[in-house]
C-alpha positions as CSV (number, residue, x, y, z in Angstrom):
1,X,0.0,0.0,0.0
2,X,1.6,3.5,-0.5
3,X,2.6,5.3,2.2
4,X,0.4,8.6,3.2
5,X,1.5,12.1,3.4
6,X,2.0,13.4,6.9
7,X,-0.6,16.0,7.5
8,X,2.7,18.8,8.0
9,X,3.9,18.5,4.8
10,X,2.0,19.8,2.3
11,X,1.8,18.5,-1.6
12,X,4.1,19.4,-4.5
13,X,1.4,20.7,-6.2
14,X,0.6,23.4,-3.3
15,X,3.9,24.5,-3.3
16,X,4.9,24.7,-6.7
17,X,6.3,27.4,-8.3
18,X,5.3,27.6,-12.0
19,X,8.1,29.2,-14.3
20,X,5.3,31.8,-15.5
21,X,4.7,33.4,-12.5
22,X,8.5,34.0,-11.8
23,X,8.9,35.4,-15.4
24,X,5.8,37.5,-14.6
25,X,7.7,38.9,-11.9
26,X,10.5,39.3,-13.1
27,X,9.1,41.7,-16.0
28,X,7.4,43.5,-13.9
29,X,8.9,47.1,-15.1
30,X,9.0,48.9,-11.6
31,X,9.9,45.6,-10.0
32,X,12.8,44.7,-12.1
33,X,15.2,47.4,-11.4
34,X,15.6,46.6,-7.5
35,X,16.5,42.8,-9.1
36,X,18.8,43.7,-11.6
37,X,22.2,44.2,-9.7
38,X,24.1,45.8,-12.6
39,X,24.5,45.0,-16.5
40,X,26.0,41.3,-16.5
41,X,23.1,40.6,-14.5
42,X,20.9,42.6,-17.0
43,X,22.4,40.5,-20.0
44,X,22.1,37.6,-18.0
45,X,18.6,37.9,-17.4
46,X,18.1,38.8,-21.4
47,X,19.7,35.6,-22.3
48,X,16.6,33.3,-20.7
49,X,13.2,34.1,-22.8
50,X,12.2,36.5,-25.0
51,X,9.7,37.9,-22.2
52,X,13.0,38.6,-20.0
53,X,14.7,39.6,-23.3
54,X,12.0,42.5,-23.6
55,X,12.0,43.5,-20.1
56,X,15.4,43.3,-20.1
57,X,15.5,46.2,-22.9
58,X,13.2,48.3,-21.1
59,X,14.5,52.2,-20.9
60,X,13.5,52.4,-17.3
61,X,15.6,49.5,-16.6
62,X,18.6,51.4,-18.3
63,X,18.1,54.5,-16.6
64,X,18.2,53.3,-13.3
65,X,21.3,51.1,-14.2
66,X,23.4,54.1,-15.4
67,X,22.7,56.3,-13.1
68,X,23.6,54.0,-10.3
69,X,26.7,53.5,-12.0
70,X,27.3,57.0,-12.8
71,X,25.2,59.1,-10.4
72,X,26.5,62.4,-11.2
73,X,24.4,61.6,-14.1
74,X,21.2,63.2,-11.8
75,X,23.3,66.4,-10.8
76,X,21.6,69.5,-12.2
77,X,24.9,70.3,-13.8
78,X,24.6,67.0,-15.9
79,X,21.3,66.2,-16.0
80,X,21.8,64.5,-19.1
81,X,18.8,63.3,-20.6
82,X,20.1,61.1,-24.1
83,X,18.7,61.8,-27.4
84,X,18.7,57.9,-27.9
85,X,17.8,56.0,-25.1
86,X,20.0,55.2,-22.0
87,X,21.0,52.2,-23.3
88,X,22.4,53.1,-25.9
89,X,24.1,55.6,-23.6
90,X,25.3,53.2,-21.5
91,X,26.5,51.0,-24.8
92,X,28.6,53.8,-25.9
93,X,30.3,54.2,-22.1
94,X,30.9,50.7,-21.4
95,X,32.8,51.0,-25.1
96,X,35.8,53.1,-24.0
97,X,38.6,51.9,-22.6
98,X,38.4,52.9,-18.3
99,X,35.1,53.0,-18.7
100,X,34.3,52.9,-15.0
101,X,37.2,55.4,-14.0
102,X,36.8,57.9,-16.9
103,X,32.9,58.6,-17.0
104,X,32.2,59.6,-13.5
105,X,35.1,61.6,-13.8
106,X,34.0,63.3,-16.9
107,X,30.1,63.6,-15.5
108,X,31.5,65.3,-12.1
109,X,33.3,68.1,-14.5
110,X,30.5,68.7,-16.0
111,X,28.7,69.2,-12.7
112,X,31.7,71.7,-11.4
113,X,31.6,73.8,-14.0
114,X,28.1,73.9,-14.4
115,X,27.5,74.8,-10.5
116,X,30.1,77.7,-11.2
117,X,31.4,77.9,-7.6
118,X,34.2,80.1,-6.5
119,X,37.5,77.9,-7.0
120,X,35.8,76.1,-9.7
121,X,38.8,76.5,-12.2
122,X,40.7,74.6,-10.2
123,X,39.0,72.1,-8.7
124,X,38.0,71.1,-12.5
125,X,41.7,71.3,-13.3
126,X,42.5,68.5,-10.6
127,X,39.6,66.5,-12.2
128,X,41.6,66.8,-15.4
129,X,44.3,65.8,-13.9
130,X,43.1,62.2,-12.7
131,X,42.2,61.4,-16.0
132,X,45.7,60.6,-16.8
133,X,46.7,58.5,-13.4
């Protein structure tokens, strides 16, 4: 005779997660962005379904990945808002060479001379001067 269940236990089908609701989740636009760590993780998830692949190339997505990479990006002396999407921004970045030294660099330029603040010539001359070290 087959052997019952105990009663604390409950039944693989009660507990079951189904691949659909997961993927659900995931593409959840406002959800996705506090699951996506950074942009391996965003290409990672692309690589799995289309329906990940989509959500994956979602604009919102992009934004909130480069400007937590590059958070100057959100300083009123940036405030860079890119004529073609921001991941295409964030494509063209990641393609130069010191990519995460040399952007944040260049965005908090941008910011100094844009705020204008007395001593600004020379704090942007030392921000220069760390692109070469």
């Amino acid at each position: 005779s087959p052997r019952s269940r105990p009663k604390d236990i409950p039944s693989r089908t009660s507990t079951k997660l189904h691949m659909t609701d997961i993927v659900g989740t995931l593409c959840n636009v406002d959800l996705l962005p506090s699951l996506v760590a950074d942009e391996s993780c965003a290409a990672a998830l692309a690589g799995t379904c289309a329906a990940l692949r989509a959500a994956c190339s979602a604009e919102e997505l992009w934004r909130d990945l480069a400007c937590r990479r590059w958070p100057a990006l959100l300083s009123p002396g940036v405030a860079l808002r890119p004529r073609h999407g921001w991941r295409l921004l964030f494509r063209e970045r990641a393609k130069l060479s010191g990519w995460r030294s040399l952007c944040p660099l260049l965005d908090a330029s941008l910011a100094t001379v844009a705020a204008g603040a007395e001593g600004w010539q020379e704090t942007l001359s030392n921000q220069l001067l760390r692109l070469w070290e």
